[in-house]
C-alpha positions in Angstrom: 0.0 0.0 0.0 0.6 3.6 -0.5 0.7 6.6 2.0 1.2 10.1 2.1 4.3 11.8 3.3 5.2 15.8 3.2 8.8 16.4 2.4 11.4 19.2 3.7 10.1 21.4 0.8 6.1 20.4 1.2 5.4 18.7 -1.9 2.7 15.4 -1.3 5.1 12.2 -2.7 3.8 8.8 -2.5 5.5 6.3 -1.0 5.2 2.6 -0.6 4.5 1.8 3.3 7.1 -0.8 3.4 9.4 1.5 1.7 9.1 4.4 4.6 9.4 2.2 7.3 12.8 1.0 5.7 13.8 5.0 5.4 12.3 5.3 9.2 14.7 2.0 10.5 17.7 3.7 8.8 17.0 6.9 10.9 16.3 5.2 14.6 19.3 3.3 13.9 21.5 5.9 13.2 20.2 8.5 15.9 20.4 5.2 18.4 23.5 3.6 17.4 25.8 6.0 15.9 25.1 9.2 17.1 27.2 11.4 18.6 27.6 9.8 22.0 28.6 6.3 20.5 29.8 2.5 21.7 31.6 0.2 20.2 28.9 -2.6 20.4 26.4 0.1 19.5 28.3 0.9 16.3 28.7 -3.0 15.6 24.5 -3.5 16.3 24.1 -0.7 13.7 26.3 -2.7 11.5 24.3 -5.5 11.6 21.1 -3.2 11.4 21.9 -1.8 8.4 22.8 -5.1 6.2 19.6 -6.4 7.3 17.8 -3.0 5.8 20.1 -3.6 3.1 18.4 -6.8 1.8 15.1 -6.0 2.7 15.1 -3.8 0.5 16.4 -5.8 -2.3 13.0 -7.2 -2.4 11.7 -3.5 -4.2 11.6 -2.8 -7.5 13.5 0.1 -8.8 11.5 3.4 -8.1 13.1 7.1 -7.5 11.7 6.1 -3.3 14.1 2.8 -3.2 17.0 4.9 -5.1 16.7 7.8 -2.5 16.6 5.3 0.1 19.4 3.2 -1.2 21.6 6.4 -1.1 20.5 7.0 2.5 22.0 3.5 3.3 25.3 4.0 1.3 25.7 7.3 3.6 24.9 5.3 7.1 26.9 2.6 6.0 29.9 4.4 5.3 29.8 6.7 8.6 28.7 3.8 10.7 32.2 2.2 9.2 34.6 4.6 9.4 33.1 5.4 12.8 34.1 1.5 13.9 37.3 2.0 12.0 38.5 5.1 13.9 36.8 3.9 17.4 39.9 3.9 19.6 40.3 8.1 18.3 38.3 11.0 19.5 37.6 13.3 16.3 35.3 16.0 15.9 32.2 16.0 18.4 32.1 12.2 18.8 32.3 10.8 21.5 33.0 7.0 22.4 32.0 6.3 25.7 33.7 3.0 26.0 36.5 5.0 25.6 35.8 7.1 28.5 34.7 6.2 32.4 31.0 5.1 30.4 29.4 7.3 32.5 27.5 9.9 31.2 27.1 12.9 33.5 26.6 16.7 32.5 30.3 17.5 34.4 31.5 14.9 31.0 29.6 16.2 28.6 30.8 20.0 29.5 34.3 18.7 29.2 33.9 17.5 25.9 32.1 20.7 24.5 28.6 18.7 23.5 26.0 20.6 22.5 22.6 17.9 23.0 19.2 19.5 21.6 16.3 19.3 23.8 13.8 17.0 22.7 11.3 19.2 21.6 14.2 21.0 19.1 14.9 17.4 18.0 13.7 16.2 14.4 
């Protein structure tokens, strides 16, 4: 089946129901798993994750929705990879807490200069 979505620039697109709850998986696993307070196992779950997205959605027939959604996929993939290839450095804002005491406390996250959105400013 078919449902409604509004886009960024508030056109109407229709997109297959399976198909946005592939694009919806891709996002919770990346804002879970590999965002920017991140763990090893939670990088390697997202891994995982993201292969399994990755077949399921072999299953579609080529459509513009399963091209923009297999470029979403290349883009977690890679970041979730070099992520797990560069897990024992600290760059940017990223922050591996099995790296750390793997305790979060607002004293740690003012010492490494994170900036967290409150949940209503979250998309």
């Amino acid at each position: 089946g078919s449902e409604n979505s509004l886009t960024n620039e508030g056109v109407i697109k229709r997109w297959d129901k399976d198909l946005w709850q592939i694009r919806e998986s891709i996002q919770k696993v990346m804002w879970e798993n590999v965002g920017i307070i991140r763990t090893t196992v939670g990088l390697v779950k997202a891994e995982d994750l993201l292969i399994q997205l990755e077949e399921e959605l072999k299953r579609f027939s080529l459509s513009a929705e399963k091209a923009e959604i297999e470029n979403i996929l290349v883009a977690a993939r890679l970041v979730t990879e070099e992520a797990l290839a560069h897990n024992t450095e600290k760059i940017g804002a990223h922050w591996m807490v099995d790296r750390d005491s793997g305790i979060i406390s607002d004293q740690n996250l003012q010492a490494k200069s994170l900036f967290l959105l409150p949940k209503s400013k979250r998309w």
